[in-house]
KOLLO-905636 format. One record per residue (C-alpha): residue in three letters; residue number from 1; z, x, y. Coordinates in nm, 2 decimals. Each point is the difference from the previous one (the first is absolute). Layout:
% residues N
  residu  num      pz      px      py
     ALA  NUM       Z       X       Y
...
//
This chain:
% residues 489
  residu  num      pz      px      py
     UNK    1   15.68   15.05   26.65
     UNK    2   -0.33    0.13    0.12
     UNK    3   -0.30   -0.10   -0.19
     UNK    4   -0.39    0.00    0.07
     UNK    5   -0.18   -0.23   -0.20
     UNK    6   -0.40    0.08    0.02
     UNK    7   -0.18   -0.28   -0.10
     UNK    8   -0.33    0.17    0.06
     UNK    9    0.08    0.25   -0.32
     UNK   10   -0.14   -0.01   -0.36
     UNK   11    0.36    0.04   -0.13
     UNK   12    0.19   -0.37    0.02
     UNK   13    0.28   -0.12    0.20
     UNK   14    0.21   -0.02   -0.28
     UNK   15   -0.04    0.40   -0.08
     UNK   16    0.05    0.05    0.36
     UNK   17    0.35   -0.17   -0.03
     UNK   18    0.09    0.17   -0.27
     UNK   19   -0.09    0.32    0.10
     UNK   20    0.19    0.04    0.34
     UNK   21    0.28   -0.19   -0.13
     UNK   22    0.04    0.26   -0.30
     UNK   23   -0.05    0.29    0.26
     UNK   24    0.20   -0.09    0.26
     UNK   25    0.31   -0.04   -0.28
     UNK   26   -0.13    0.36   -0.20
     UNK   27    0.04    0.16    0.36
     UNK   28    0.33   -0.16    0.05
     UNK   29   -0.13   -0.17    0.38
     UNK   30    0.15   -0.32   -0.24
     UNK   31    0.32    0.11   -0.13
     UNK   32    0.23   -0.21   -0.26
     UNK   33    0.09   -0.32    0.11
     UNK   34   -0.27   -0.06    0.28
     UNK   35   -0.06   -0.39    0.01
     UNK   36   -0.41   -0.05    0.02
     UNK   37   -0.10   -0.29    0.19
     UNK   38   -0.06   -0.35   -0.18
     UNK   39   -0.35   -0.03   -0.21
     UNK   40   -0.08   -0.27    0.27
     UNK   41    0.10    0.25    0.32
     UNK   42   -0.21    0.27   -0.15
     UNK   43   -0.28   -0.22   -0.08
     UNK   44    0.01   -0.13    0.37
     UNK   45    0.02    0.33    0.18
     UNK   46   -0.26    0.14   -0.22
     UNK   47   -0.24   -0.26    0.03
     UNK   48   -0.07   -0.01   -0.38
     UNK   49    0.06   -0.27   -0.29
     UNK   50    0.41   -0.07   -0.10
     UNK   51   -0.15    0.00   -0.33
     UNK   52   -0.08    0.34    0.01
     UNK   53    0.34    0.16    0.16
     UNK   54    0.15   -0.20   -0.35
     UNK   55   -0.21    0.18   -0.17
     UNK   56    0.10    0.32    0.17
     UNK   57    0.34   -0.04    0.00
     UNK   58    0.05   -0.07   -0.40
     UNK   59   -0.29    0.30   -0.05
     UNK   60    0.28    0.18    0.18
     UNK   61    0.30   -0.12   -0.20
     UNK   62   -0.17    0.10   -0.30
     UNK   63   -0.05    0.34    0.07
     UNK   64    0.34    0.02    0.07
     UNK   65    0.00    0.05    0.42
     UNK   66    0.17   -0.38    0.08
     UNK   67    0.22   -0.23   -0.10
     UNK   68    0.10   -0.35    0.07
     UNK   69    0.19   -0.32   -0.14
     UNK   70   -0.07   -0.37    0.05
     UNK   71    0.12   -0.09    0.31
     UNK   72    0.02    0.32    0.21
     UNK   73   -0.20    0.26    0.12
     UNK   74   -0.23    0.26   -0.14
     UNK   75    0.15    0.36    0.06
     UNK   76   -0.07    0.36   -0.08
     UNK   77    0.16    0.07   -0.35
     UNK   78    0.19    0.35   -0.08
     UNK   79   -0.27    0.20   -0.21
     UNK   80    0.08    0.27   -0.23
     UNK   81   -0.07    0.37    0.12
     UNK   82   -0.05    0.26   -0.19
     UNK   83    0.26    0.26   -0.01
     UNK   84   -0.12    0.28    0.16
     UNK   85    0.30    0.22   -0.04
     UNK   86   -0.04   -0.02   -0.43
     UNK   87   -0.08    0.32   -0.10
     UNK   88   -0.12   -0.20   -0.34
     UNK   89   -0.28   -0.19    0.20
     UNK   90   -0.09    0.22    0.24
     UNK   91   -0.38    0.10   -0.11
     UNK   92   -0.16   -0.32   -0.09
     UNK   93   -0.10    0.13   -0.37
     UNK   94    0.32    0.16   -0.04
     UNK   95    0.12   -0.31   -0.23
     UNK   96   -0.27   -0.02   -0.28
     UNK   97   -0.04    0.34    0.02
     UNK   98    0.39    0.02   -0.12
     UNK   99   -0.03   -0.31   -0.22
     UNK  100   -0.32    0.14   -0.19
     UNK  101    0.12    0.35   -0.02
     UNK  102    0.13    0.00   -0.34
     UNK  103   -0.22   -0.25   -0.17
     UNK  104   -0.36    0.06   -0.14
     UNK  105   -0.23    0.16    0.20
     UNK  106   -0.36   -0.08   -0.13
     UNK  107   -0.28    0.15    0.04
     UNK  108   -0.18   -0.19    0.29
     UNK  109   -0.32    0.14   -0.02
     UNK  110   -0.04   -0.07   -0.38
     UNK  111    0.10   -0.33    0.01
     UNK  112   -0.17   -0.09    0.37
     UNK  113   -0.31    0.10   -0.19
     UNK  114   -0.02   -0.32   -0.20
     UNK  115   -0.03   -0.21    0.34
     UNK  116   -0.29    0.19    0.11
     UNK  117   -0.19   -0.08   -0.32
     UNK  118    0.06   -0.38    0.07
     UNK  119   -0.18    0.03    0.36
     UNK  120   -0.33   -0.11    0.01
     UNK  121   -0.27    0.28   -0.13
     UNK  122   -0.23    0.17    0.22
     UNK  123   -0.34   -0.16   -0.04
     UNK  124   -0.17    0.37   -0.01
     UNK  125    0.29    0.13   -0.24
     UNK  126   -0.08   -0.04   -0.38
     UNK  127    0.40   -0.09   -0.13
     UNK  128    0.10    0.20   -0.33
     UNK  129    0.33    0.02    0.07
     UNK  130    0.10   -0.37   -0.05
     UNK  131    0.15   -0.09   -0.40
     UNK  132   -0.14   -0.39    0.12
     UNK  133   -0.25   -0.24   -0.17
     UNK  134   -0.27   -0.06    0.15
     UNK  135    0.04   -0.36    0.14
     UNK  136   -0.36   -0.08    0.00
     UNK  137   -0.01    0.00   -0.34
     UNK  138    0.25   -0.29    0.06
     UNK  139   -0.13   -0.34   -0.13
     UNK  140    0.21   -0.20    0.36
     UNK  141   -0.21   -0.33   -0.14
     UNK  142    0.28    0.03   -0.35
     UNK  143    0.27    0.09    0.25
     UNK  144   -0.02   -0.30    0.21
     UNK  145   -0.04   -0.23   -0.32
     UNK  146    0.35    0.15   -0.04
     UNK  147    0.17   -0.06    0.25
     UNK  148   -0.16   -0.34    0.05
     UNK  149    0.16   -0.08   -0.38
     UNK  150    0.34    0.16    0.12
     UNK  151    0.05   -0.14    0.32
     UNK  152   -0.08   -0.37   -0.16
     UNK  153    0.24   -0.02   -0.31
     UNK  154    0.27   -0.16    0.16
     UNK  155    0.24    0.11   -0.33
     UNK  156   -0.03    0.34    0.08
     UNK  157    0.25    0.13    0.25
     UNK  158   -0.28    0.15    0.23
     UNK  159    0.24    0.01    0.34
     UNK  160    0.31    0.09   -0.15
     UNK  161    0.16    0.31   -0.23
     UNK  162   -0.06    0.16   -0.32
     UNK  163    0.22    0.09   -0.31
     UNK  164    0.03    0.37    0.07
     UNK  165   -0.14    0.11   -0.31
     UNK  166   -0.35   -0.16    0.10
     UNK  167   -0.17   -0.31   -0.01
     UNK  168    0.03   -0.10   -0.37
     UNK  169   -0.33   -0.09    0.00
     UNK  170   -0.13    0.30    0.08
     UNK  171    0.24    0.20   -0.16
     UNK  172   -0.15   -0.21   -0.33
     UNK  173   -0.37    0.14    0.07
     UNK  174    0.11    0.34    0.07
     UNK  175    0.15    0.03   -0.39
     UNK  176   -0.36   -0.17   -0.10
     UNK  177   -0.19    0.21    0.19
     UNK  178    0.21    0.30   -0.10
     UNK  179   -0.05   -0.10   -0.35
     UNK  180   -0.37    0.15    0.05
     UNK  181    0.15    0.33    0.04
     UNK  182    0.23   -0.01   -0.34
     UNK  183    0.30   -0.04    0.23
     UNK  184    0.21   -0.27   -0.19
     UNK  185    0.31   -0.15    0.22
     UNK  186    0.14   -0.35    0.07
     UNK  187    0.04   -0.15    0.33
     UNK  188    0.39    0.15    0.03
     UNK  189   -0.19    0.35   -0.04
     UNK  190   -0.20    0.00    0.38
     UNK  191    0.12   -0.04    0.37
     UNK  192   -0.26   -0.03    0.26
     UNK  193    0.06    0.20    0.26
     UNK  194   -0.16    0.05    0.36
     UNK  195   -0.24    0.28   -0.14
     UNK  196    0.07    0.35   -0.21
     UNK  197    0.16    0.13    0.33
     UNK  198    0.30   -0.26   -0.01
     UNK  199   -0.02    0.03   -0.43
     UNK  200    0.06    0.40    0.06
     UNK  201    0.28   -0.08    0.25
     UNK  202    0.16   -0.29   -0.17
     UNK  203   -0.01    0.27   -0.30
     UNK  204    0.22    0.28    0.20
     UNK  205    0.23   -0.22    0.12
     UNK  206    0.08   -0.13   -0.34
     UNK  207    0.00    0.34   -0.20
     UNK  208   -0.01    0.30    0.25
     UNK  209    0.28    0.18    0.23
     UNK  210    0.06    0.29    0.16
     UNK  211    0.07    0.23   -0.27
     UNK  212   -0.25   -0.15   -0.28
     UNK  213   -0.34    0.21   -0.08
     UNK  214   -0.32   -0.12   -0.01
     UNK  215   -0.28    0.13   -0.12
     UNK  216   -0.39   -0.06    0.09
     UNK  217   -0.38    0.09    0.01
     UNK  218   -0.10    0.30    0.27
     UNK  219   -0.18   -0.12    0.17
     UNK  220    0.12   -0.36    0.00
     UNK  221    0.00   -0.32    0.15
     UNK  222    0.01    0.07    0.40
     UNK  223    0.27   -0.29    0.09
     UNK  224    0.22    0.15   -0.33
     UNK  225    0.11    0.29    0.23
     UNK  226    0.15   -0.15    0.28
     UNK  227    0.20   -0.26   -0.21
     UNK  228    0.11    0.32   -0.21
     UNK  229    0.12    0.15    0.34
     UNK  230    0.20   -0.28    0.12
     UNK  231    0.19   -0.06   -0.32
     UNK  232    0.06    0.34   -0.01
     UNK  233   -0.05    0.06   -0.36
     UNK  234   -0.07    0.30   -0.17
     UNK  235   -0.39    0.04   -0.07
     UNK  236   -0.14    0.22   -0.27
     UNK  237   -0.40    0.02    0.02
     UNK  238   -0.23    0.02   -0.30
     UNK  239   -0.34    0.11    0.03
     UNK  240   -0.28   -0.23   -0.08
     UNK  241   -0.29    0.17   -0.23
     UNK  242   -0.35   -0.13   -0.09
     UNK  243    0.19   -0.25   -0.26
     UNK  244    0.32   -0.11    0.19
     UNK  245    0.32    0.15    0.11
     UNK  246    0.10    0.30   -0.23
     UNK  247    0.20   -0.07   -0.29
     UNK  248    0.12    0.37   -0.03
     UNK  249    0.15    0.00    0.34
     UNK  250    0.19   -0.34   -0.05
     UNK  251    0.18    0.14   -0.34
     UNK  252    0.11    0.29    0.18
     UNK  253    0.16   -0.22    0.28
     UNK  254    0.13   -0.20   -0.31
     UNK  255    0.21    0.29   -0.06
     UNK  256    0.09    0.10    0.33
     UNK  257    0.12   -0.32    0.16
     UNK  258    0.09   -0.31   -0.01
     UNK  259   -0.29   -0.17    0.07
     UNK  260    0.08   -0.37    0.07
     UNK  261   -0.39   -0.20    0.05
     UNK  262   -0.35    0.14   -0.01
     UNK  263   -0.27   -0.16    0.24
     UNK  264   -0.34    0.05   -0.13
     UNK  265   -0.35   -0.18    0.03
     UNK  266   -0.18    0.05   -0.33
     UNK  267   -0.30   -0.16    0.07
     UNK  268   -0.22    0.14    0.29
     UNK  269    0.23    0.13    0.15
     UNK  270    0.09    0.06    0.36
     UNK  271   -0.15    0.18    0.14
     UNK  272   -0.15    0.24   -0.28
     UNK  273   -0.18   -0.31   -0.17
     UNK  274    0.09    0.16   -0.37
     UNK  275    0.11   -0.22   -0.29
     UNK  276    0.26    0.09   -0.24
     UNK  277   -0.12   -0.02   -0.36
     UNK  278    0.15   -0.20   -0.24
     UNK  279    0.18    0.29   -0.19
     UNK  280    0.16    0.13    0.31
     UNK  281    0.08   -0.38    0.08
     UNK  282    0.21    0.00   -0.34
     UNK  283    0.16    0.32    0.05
     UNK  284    0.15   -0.09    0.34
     UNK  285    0.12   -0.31   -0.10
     UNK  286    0.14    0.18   -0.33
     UNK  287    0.18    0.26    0.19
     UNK  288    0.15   -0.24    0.30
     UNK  289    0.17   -0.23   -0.28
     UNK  290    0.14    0.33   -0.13
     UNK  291    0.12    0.08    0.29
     UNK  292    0.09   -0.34    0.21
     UNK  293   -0.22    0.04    0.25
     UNK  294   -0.13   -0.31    0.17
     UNK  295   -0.38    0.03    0.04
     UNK  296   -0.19   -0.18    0.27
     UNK  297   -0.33   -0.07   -0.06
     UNK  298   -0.20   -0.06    0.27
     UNK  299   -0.33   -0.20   -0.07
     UNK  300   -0.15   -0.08    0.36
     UNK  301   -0.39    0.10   -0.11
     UNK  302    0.00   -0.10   -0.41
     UNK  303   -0.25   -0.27    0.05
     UNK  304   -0.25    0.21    0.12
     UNK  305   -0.16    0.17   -0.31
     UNK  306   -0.34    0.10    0.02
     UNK  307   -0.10    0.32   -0.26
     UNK  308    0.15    0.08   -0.36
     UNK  309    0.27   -0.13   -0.16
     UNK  310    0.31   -0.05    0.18
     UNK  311    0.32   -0.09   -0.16
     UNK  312    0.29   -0.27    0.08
     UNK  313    0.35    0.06    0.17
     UNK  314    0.23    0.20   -0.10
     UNK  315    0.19   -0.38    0.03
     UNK  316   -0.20   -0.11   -0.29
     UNK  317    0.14    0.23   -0.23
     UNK  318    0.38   -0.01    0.13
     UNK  319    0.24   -0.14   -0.27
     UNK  320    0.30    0.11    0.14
     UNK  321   -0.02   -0.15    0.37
     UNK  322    0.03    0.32    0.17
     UNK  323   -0.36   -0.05    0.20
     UNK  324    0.02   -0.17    0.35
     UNK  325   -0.35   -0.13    0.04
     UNK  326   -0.17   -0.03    0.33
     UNK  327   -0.31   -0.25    0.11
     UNK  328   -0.13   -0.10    0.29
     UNK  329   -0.32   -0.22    0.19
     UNK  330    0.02    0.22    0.27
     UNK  331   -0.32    0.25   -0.16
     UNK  332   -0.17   -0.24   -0.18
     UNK  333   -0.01   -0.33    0.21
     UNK  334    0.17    0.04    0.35
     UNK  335    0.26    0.19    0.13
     UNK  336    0.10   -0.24    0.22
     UNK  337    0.14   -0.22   -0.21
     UNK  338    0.30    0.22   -0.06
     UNK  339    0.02   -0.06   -0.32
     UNK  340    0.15    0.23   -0.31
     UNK  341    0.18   -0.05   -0.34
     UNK  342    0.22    0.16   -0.21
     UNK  343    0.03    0.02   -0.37
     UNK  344    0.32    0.11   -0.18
     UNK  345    0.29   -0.08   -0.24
     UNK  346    0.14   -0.32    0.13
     UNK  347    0.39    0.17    0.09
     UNK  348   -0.19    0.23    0.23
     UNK  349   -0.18   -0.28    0.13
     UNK  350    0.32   -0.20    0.10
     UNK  351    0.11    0.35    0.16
     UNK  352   -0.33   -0.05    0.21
     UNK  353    0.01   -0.35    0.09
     UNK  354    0.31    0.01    0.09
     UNK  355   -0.07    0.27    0.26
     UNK  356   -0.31   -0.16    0.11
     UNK  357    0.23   -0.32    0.09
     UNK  358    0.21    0.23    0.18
     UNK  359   -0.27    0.16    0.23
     UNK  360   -0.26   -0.23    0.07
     UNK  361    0.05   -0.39   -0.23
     UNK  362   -0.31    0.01   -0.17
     UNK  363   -0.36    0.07    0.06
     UNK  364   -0.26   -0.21    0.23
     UNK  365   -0.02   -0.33   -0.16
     UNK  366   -0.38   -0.14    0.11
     UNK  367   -0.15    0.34   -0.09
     UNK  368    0.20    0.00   -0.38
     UNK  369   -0.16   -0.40   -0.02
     UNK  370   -0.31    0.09    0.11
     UNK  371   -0.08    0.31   -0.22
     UNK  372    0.17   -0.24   -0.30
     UNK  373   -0.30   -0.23    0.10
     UNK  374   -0.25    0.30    0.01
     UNK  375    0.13    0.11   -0.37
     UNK  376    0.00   -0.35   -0.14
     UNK  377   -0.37   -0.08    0.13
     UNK  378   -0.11    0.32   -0.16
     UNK  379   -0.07    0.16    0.28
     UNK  380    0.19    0.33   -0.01
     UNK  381   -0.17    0.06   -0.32
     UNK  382   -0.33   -0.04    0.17
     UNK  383    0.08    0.20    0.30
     UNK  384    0.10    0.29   -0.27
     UNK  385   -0.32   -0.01   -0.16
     UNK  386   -0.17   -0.02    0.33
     UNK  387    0.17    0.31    0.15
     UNK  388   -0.09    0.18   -0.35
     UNK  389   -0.36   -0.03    0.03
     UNK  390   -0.01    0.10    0.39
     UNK  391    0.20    0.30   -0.03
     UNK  392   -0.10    0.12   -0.31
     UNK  393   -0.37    0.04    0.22
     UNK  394    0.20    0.14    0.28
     UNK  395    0.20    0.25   -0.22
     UNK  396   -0.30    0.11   -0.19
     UNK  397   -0.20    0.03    0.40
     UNK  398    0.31    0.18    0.08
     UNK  399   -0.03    0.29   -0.30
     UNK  400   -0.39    0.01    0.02
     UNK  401    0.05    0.10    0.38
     UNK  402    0.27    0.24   -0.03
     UNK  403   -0.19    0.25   -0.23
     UNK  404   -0.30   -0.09    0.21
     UNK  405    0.12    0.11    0.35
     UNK  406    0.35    0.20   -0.07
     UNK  407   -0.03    0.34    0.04
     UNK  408    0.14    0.11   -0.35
     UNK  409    0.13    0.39    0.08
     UNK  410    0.24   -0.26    0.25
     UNK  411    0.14   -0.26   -0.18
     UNK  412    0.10   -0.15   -0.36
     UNK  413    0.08   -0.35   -0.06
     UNK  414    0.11   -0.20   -0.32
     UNK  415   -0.26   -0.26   -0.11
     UNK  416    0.24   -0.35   -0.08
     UNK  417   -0.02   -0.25   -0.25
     UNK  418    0.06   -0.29    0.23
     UNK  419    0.17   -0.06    0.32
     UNK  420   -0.14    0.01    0.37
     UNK  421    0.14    0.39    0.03
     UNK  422   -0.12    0.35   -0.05
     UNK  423    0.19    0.28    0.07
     UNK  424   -0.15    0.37    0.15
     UNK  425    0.12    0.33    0.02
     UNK  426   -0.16    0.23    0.32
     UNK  427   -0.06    0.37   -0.12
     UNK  428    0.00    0.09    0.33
     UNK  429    0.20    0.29    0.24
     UNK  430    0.11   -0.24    0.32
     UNK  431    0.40   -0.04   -0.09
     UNK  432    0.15   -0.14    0.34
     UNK  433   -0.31   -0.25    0.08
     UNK  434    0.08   -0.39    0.06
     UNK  435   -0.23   -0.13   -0.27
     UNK  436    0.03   -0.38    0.06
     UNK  437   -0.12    0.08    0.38
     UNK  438   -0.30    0.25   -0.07
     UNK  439   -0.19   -0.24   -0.23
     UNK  440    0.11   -0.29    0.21
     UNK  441   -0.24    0.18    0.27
     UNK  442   -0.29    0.00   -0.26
     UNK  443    0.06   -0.39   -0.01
     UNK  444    0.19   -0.06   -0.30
     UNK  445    0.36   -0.05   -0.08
     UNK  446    0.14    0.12   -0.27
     UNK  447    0.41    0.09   -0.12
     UNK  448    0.17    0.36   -0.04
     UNK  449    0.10    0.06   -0.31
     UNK  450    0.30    0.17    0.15
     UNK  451    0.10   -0.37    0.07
     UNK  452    0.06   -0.02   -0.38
     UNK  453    0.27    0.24   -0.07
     UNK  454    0.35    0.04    0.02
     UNK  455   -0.07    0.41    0.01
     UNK  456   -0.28    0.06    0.22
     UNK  457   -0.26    0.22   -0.18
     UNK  458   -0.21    0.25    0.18
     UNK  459   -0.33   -0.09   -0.17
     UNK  460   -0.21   -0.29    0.21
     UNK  461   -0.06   -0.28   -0.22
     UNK  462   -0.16   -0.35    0.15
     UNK  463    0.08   -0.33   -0.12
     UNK  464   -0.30   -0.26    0.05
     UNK  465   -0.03   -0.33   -0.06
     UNK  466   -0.33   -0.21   -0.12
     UNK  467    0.22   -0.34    0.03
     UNK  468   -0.12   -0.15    0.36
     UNK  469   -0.37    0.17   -0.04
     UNK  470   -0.29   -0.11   -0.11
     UNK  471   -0.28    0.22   -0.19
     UNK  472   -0.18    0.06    0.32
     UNK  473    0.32    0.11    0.20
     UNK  474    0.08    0.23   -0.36
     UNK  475   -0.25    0.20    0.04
     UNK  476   -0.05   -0.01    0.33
     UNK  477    0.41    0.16    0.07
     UNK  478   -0.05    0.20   -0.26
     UNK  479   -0.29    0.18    0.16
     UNK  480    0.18    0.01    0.32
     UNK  481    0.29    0.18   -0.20
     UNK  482   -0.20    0.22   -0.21
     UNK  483   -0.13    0.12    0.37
     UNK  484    0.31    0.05    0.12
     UNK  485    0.16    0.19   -0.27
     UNK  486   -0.32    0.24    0.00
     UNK  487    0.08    0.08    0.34
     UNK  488    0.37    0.09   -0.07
     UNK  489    0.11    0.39   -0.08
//
């Protein structure tokens, strides 16, 4: 067995050993059963440290090339070669291609999209396209007094699991805090849940399969489509007006089919920004319990109300259980917390819970304590009121520089009552452009509205977001879009 050993090299001795002893076997110059020399041989004809030929020899054993038993010698071990002559295994992607062939195919580019809003912004880009608090606004002085009170109380379980339906502490100031919003449960009404994202999935899983229609806002919630695709429901869109999703359309789907649940977002709404009234709220709810449709109310934005009057959730008015509520801290405090709730009648909670044992145990423990401590102090409360006054300025900076710098023969937008988004519609000829990428090269980012339905329209519409800007970076990507959409056919 022929090695060089060249001491004089960045790579060590030890890599060099297991390098040509790997090769020399991959190549076959070792075949099966070739006894190597002792540790103590090598070391000595090498000139290196035993201790290192040891080291070698069990790196070697681990990855499968040696073998050896107390007492004898170390030899070449009988690998496993691939099967060259399996017409199965002959292309290298051949197997997930066959194994993935008849499952759900998503759509990569939709869903990929959400990782490229996570990397880091351009400095020189002006980001509308993000549905994210700002975390300046973020008071990390209250955060740390949190998680300072958390990680002390030795009685709570910090380290260790979490019923699955929440940590009851926290599940207790969610039905307080809910309380504020005429939304009446008990503590066997709500599951916490790892955001809306996992509340929408735990949701289809329970109630939805193959052959069950759902119905739903156009446009809607972007990450509702591809979990529509992959439980391959039926999906029956209803248009969204200036006051909601229209009532006429959903009564004659009434009549037509079978509707099972109907996903909607009454208040500011994604992405259109428009809230339901309250007489639409109580016909929909009148003409699902005629009907036995589940409704899921979706309620990611509520807190945010800034002009008018707005009215409460649909929830607060359900006497007959058939509203599955949806919270979450992810728009109002921090996303990263990956924290969500649900609100419903307590058999469909069971239903839940017990499929949220299923998939994932429970939800983070130290994040459910520490935003427990948060809502006890009185904090979350403050952080509410805190966000209210700053983007009130920023929404009302927002609407002041849209009709001063939008070109108004090429575009039309709805003014909201709260919420960090507004919603515009391009008058303008170019059908097949790439509208993220154009205004991306006038410096700021904004979403396709495209992104938002199940049914792509023609029209262009934009989708921007005041929730990580500041008044100065409002108006200043809103001049930078006005600009750009005056220089578009």
């Amino acid at each position: 067995m022929l090695l060089n050993i060249d001491k004089t090299k960045s790579e060590s001795v030890f890599n060099q050993l297991v390098s040509q002893i790997s090769s020399l076997i991959d190549s076959g110059d070792l075949q099966e059963g070739f006894q190597l020399p002792s540790s103590r041989q090598l070391a000595v004809s090498l000139g290196v440290n035993r201790s290192t030929v040891i080291r070698a020899y069990e790196e070697l054993w681990a990855l499968g090339y040696l073998e050896s038993t107390p007492g004898s010698y170390t030899k070449v071990r009988k690998r496993k070669v691939g099967n060259r002559e399996c017409k199965h295994f002959a292309e290298k992607d051949t197997f997930w291609e066959e194994m993935l062939n008849s499952s759900y195919k998503p759509d990569f580019e939709k869903v990929n999209k959400f990782s490229k809003l996570i990397i880091s912004d351009n400095d020189s880009v002006i980001s509308f396209d993000r549905l994210e608090p700002d975390s300046r606004l973020i008071d990390v002085r209250l955060i740390n007094n949190c998680y300072r009170e958390a990680i002390s109380n030795q009685e709570q379980n910090v380290f260790g699991y979490c019923h699955p339906r929440g940590y009851e502490p926290l599940r207790h100031s969610i039905v307080s805090h809910m309380r504020l919003h005429g939304v009446n449960s008990t503590d066997e009404n709500i599951l916490v849940t790892n955001g809306s994202q996992n509340s929408l999935q735990l949701i289809f899983q329970a109630f939805i399969s193959k052959d069950d229609v759902v119905a739903a806002e156009s446009p809607t919630y972007s990450m509702l489509i591809p979990l529509i695709k992959y439980f391959g429901c039926k999906i029956l869109e209803i248009p969204v007006n200036d006051d909601g999703l229209d009532i006429s359309v959903l009564k004659e789907y009434l009549k037509r089919y079978p509707i099972k649940m109907i996903y909607t977002m009454p208040t500011f709404h994604n992405p259109t920004s428009v809230t339901m009234p309250q007489d639409k709220r109580e016909e929909l709810l009148t003409l699902c319990e005629k009907h036995k449709v589940i409704i899921v109310e979706d309620s990611i934005e509520e807190e945010m109300k800034y002009f008018g009057k707005v009215h409460l959730p649909i929830k607060s008015i359900d006497t007959h259980g058939v509203v599955i509520y949806l919270g979450s801290f992810s728009k109002i405090l921090a996303p990263g917390f990956r924290l969500g709730w649900i609100i419903a009648d307590e058999e469909c909670i069971k239903r839940l819970t017990t499929l949220k044992t299923i998939f994932d145990l429970s939800s983070n423990t130290f994040s459910q304590i520490m935003l427990h401590q948060f809502c006890k102090n009185g904090y979350y409360e403050l952080h509410i009121r805190k966000f209210l006054r700053a983007f009130k300025k920023r929404m009302k900076t927002a609407l002041k520089a849209l009709k001063t710098y939008m070109p108004a023969d090429k575009v039309t937008w709805n003014e909201p009552l709260g919420g960090f988004l507004i919603w515009i519609k391009l008058n303008v000829k170019s059908k097949d452009i790439d509208i993220e990428e154009y205004f991306r090269k006038y410096g700021v980012s904004i979403t396709s509205g495209r992104s938002f339905f199940y049914t792509p329209p023609e029209e262009h519409y934009i989708r921007f977001s005041i929730s990580k800007c500041n008044e100065h970076e409002i108006e200043e990507g809103i001049r930078r879009m006005a600009k750009a959409i005056e220089n578009l056919d």
